[in-house]
ZADO-1210 file (C-alpha; in nm, 4 decimals, padded with zeros to 6 digits):
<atoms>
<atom x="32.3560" y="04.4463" z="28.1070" code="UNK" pos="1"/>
<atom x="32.4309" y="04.2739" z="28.4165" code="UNK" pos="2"/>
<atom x="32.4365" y="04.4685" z="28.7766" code="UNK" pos="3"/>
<atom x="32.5849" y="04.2706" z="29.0937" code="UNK" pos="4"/>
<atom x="32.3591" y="04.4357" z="29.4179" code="UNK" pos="5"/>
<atom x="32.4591" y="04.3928" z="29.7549" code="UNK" pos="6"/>
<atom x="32.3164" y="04.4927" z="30.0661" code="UNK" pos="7"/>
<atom x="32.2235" y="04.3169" z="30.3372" code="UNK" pos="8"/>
<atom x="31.8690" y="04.5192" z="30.4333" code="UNK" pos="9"/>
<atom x="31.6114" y="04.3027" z="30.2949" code="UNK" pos="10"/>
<atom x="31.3885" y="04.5701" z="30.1987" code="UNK" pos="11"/>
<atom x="31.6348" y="04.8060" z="30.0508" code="UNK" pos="12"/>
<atom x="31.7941" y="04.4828" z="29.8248" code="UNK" pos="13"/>
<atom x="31.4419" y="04.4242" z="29.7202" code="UNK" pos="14"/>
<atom x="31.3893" y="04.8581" z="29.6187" code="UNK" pos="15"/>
<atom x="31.7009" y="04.8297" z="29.4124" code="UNK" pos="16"/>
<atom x="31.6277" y="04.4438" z="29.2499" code="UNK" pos="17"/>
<atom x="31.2897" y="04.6261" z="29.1796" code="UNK" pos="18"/>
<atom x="31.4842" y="04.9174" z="29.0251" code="UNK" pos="19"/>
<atom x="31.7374" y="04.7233" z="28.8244" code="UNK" pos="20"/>
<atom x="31.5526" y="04.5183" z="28.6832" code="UNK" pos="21"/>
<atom x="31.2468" y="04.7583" z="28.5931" code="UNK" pos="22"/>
<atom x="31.5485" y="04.8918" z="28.3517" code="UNK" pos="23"/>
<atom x="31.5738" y="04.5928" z="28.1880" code="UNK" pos="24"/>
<atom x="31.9083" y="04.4160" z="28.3579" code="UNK" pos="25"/>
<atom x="32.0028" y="04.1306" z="28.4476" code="UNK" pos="26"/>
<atom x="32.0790" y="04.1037" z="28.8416" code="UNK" pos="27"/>
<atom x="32.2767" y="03.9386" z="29.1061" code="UNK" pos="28"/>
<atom x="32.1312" y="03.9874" z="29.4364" code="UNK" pos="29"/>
<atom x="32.3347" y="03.9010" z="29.7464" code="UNK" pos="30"/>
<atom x="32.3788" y="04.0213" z="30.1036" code="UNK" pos="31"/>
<atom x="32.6947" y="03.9352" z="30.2248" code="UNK" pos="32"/>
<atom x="33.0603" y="04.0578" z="30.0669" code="UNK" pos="33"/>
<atom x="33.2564" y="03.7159" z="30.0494" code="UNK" pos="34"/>
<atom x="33.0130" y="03.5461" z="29.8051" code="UNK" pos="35"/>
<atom x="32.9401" y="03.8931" z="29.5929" code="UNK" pos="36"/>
<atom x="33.3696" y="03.8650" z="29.5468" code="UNK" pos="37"/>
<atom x="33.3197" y="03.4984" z="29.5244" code="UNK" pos="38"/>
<atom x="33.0427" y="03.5680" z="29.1895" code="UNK" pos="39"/>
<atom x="33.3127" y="03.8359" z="29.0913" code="UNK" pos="40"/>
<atom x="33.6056" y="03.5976" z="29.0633" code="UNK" pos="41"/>
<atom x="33.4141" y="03.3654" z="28.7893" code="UNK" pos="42"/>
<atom x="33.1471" y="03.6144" z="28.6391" code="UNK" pos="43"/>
<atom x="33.1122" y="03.9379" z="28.4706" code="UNK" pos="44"/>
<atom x="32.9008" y="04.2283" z="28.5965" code="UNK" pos="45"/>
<atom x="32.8642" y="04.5721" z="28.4246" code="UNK" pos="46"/>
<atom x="32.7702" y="04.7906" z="28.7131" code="UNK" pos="47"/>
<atom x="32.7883" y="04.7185" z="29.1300" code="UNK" pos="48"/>
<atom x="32.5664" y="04.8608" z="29.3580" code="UNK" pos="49"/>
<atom x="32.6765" y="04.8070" z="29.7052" code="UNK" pos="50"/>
<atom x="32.5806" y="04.9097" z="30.0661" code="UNK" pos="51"/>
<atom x="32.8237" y="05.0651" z="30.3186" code="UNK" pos="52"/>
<atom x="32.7692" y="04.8940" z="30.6294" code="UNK" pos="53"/>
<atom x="32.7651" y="04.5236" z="30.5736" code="UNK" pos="54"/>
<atom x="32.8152" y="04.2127" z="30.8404" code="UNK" pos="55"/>
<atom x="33.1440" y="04.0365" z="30.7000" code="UNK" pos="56"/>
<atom x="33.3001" y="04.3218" z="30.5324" code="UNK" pos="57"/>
<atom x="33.2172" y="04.7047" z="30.4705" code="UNK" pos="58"/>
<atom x="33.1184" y="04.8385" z="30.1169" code="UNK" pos="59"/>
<atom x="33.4112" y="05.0204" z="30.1210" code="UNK" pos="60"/>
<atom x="33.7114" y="04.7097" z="30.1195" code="UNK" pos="61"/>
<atom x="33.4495" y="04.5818" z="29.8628" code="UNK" pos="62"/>
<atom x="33.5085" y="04.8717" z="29.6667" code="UNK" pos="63"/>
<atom x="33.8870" y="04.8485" z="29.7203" code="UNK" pos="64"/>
<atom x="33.9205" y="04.4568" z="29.6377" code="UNK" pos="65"/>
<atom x="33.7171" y="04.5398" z="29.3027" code="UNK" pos="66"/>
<atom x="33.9952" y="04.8195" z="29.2022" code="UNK" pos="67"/>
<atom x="34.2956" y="04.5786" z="29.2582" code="UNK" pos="68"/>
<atom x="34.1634" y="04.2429" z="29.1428" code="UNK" pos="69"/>
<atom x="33.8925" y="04.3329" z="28.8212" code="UNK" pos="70"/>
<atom x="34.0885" y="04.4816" z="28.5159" code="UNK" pos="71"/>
<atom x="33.8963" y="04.6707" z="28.4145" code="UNK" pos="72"/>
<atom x="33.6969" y="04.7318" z="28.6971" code="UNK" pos="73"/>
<atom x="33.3229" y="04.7758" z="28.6851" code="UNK" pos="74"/>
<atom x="33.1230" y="05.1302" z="28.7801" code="UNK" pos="75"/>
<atom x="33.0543" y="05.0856" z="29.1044" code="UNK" pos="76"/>
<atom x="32.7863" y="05.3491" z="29.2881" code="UNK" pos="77"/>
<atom x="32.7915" y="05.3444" z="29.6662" code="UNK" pos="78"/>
<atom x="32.4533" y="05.3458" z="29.8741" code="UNK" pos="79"/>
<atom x="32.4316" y="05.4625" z="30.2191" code="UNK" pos="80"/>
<atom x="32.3069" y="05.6356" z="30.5580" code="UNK" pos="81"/>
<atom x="32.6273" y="05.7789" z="30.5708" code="UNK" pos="82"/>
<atom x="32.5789" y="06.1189" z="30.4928" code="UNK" pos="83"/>
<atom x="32.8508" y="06.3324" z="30.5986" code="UNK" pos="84"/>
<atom x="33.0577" y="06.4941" z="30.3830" code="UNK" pos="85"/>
<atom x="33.3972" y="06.3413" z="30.5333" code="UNK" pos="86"/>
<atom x="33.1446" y="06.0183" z="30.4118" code="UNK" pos="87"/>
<atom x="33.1210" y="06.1064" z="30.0749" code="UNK" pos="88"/>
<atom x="33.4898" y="06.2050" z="30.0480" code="UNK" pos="89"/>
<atom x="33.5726" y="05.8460" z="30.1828" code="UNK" pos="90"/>
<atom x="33.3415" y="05.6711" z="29.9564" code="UNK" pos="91"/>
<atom x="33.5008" y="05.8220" z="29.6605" code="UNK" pos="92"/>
<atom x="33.8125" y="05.8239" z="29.7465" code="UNK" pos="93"/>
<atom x="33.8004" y="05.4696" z="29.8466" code="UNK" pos="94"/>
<atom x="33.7005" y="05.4062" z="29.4329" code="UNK" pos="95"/>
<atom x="33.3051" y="05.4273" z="29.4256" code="UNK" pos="96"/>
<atom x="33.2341" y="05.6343" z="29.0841" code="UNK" pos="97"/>
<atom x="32.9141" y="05.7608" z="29.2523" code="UNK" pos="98"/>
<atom x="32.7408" y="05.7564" z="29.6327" code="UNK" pos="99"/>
<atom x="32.3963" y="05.8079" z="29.6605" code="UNK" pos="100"/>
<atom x="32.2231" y="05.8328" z="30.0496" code="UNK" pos="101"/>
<atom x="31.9201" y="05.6499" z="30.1679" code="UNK" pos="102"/>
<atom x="31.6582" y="05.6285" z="30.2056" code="UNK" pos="103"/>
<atom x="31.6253" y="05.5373" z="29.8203" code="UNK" pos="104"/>
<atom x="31.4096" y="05.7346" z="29.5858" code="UNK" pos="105"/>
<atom x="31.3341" y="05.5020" z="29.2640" code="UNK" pos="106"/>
<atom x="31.3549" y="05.7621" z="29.0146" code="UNK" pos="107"/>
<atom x="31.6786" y="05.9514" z="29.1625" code="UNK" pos="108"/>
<atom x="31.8181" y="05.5630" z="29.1647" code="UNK" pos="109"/>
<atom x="31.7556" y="05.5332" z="28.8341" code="UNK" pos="110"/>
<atom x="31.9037" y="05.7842" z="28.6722" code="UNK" pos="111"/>
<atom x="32.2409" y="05.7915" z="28.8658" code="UNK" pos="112"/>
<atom x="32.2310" y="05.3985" z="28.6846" code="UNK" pos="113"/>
<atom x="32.1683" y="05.5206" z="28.3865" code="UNK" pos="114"/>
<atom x="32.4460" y="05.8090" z="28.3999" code="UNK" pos="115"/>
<atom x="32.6987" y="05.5378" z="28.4934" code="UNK" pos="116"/>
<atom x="32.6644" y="05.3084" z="28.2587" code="UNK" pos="117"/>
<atom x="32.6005" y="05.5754" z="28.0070" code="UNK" pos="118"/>
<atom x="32.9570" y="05.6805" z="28.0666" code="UNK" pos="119"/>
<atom x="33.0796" y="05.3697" z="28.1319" code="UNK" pos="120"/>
<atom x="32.9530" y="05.2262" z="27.8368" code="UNK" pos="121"/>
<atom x="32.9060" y="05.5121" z="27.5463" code="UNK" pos="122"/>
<atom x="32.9111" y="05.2225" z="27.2492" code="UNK" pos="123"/>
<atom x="32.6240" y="05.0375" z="27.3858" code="UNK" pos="124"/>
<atom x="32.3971" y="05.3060" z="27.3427" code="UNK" pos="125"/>
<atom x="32.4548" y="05.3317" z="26.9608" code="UNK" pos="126"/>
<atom x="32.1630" y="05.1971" z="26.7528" code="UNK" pos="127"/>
<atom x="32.3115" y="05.2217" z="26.3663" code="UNK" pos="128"/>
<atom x="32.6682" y="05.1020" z="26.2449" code="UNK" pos="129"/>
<atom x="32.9604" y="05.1075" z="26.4991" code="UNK" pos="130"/>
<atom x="33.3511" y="05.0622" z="26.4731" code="UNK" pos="131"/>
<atom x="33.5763" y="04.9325" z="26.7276" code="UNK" pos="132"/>
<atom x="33.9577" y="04.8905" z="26.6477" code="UNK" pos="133"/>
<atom x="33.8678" y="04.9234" z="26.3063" code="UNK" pos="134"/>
<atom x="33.5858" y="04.6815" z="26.2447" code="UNK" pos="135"/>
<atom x="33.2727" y="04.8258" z="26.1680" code="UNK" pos="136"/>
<atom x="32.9759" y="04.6574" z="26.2790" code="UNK" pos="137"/>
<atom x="32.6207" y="04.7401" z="26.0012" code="UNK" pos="138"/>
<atom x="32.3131" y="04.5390" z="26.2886" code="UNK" pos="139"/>
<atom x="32.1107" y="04.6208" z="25.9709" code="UNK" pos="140"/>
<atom x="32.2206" y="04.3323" z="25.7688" code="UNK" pos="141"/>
<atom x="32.4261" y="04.1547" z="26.0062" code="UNK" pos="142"/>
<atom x="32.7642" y="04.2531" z="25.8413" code="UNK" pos="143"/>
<atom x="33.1103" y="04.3335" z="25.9645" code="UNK" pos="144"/>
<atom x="33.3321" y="04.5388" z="25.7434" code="UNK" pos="145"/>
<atom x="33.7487" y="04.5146" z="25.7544" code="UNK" pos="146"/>
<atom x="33.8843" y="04.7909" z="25.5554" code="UNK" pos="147"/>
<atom x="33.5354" y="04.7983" z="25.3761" code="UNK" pos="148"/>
<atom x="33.5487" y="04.4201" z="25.2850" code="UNK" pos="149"/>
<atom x="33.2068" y="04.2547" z="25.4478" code="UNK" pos="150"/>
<atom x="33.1946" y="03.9811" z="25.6522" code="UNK" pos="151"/>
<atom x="32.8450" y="03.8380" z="25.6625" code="UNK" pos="152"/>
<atom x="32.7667" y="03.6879" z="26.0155" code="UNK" pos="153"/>
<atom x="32.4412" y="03.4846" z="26.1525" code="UNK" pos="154"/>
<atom x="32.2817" y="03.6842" z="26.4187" code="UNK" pos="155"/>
<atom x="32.3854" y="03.5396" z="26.7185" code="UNK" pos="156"/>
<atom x="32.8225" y="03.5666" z="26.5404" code="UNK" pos="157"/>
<atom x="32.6934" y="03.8983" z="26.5092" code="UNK" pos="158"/>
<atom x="32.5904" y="03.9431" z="26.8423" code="UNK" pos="159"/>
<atom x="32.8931" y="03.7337" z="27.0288" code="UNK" pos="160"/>
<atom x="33.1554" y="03.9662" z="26.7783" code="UNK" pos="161"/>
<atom x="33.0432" y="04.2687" z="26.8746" code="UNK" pos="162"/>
<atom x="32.9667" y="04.2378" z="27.2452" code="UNK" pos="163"/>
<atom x="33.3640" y="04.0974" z="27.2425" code="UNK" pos="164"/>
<atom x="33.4580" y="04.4244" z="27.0228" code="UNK" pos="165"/>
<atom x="33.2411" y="04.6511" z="27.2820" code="UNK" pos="166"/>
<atom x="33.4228" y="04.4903" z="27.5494" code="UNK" pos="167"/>
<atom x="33.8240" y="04.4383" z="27.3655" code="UNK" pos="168"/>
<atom x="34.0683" y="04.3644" z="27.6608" code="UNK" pos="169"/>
<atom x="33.7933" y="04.3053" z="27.9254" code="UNK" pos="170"/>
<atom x="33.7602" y="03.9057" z="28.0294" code="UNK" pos="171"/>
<atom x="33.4251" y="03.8148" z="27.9847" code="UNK" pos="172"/>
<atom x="33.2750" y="03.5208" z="28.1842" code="UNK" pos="173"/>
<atom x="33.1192" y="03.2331" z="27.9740" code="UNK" pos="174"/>
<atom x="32.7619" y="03.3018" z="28.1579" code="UNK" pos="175"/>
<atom x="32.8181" y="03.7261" z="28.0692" code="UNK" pos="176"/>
<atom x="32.8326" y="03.5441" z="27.7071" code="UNK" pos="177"/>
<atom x="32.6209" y="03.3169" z="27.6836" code="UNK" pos="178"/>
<atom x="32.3331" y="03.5997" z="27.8242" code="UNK" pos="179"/>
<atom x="32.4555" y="03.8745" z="27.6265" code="UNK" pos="180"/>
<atom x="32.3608" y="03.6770" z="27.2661" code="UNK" pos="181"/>
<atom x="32.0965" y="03.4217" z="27.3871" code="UNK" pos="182"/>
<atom x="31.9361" y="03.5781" z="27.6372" code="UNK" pos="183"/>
<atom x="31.9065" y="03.4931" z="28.0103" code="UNK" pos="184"/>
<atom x="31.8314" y="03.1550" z="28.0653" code="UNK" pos="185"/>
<atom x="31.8361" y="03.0049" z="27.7411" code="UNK" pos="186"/>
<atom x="31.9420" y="02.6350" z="27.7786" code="UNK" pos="187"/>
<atom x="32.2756" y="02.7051" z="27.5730" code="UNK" pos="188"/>
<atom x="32.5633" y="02.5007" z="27.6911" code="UNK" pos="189"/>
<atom x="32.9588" y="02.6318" z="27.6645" code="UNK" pos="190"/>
<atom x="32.9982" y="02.3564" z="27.3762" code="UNK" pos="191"/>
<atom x="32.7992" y="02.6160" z="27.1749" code="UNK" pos="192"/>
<atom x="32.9513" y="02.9383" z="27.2856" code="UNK" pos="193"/>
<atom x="33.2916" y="02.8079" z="27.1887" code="UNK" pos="194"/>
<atom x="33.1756" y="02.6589" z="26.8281" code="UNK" pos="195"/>
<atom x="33.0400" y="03.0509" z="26.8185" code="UNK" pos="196"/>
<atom x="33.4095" y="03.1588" z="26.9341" code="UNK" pos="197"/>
<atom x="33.5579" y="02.9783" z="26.7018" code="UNK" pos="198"/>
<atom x="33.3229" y="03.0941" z="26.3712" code="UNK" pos="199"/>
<atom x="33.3921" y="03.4353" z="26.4981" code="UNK" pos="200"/>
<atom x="33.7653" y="03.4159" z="26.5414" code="UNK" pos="201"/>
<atom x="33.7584" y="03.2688" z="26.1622" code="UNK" pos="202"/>
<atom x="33.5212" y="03.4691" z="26.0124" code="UNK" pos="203"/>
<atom x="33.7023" y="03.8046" z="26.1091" code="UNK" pos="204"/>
<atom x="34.0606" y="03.6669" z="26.1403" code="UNK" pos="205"/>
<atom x="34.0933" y="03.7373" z="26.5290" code="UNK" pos="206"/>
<atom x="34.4707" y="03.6323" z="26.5122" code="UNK" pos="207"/>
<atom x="34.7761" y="03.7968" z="26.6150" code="UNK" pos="208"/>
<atom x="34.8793" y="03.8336" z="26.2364" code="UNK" pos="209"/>
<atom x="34.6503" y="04.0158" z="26.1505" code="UNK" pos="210"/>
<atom x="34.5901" y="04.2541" z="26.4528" code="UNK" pos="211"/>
<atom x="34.4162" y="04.0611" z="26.7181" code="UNK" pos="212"/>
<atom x="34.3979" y="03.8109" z="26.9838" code="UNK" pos="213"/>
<atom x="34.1098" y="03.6288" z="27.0806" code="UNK" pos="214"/>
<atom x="34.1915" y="03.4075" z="27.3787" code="UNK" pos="215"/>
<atom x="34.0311" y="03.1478" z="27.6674" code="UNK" pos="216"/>
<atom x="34.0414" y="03.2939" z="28.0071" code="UNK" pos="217"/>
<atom x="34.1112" y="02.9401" z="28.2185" code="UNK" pos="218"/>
<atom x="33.7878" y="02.8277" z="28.4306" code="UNK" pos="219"/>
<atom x="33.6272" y="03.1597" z="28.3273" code="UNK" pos="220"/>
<atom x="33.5394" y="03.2772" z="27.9905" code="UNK" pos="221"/>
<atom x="33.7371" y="03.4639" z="27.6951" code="UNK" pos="222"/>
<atom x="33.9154" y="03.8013" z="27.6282" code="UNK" pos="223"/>
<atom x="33.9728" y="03.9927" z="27.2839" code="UNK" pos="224"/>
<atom x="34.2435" y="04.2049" z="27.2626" code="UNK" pos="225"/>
<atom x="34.3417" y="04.4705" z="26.9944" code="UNK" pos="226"/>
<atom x="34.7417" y="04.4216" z="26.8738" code="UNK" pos="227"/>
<atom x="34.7524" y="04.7026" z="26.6328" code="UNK" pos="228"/>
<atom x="34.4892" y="04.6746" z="26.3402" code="UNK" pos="229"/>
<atom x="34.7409" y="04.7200" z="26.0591" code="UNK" pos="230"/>
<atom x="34.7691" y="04.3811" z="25.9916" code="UNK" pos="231"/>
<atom x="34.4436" y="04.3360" z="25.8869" code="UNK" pos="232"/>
</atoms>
């Protein structure tokens, strides 16, 4: 998964990059608001940890400008010295799903991650065969099943299909993609990712006669959306 971080003490950013990716994500480091909403508007992240008190804009119109402009919006968890209660109250009211106080312990950090994106998240944690809008997905062999007919997919189809069917109606960013089924840093260009779309969208009929709608997101990636599986 991927977790934007922002906070603009050097040696706090560098406890929770330690954190992060000591769990295995991918990160996005950054110490100022504007370009964290700037790597929002053309990327996806799965979970934001953010600071309070920041230089150009405070954690909480962060939280506030995630709620109105990302549909759905990401888990965000709220890191602070504010500790007051009326603090806490704020945070979460302003949208944070969580507030935690500094200074940061590791292993207190890591499980309030974990318990986010556990909840955010529930079909990512499945290991064995897994339906979403009525395709089941069998990692085992690589298959996709429509009303029990199988669909026989290479492993990185297999991969792209179901992180879109984990994700329907969420726009995903062409880099979220592209990391999700080759890995970080893998030297795959977009003309690849879209001849991947495309097999996909084939493969498992992803059209709007038969139940879904698999679509380009201009300058930014694609979205799959669920119309009603009975026409499949």
């Amino acid at each position: 998964m991927k977790v934007a971080l922002l906070d603009d003490d050097a040696n706090d950013l560098a406890l929770l990059t330690r954190a992060v990716e000591g769990m295995g994500h991918a990160i996005v480091a950054l110490s100022r608001a504007e370009p964290l909403i700037a790597a929002l508007r053309r990327d996806t992240v799965d979970l934001i940890i953010l600071d309070w008190n920041l230089p150009d804009r405070s954690g909480l119109e962060v939280v506030r400008w995630v709620r109105m402009n990302l549909d759905p919006p990401p888990p965000m968890l709220l890191v602070t010295s504010r500790a007051d209660d009326q603090d806490v109250i704020a945070g979460l009211s302003a949208g944070a799903d969580d507030y935690l106080t500094k200074p940061l312990a590791e292993p207190l950090l890591a499980a309030r991650i974990e318990a986010l994106l556990r909840r955010a998240y529930p079909a990512r944690r499945r290991r064995h065969e897994e339906t979403h809008a009525g395709v089941t997905f069998e990692p085992l062999n690589m298959t996709a099943r429509i009303h029990g007919a199988a669909v026989q997919l290479t492993a990185k189809e297999f991969a792209l299909a179901l992180v879109l069917f984990r994700n329907l109606h969420r726009a995903l960013s062409r880099s979220y993609l592209i990391e999700a089924v080759w890995g970080v840093d893998p030297g795959v260009n977009s003309r690849s990712l879209d001849m991947h779309v495309s097999r996909v969208r084939t493969k498992l009929r992803l059209r709007p006669e038969h139940g879904f709608r698999l679509t380009p997101v201009y300058s930014y990636g694609y979205r799959l959306e669920s119309l009603g599986a009975e026409g499949l």
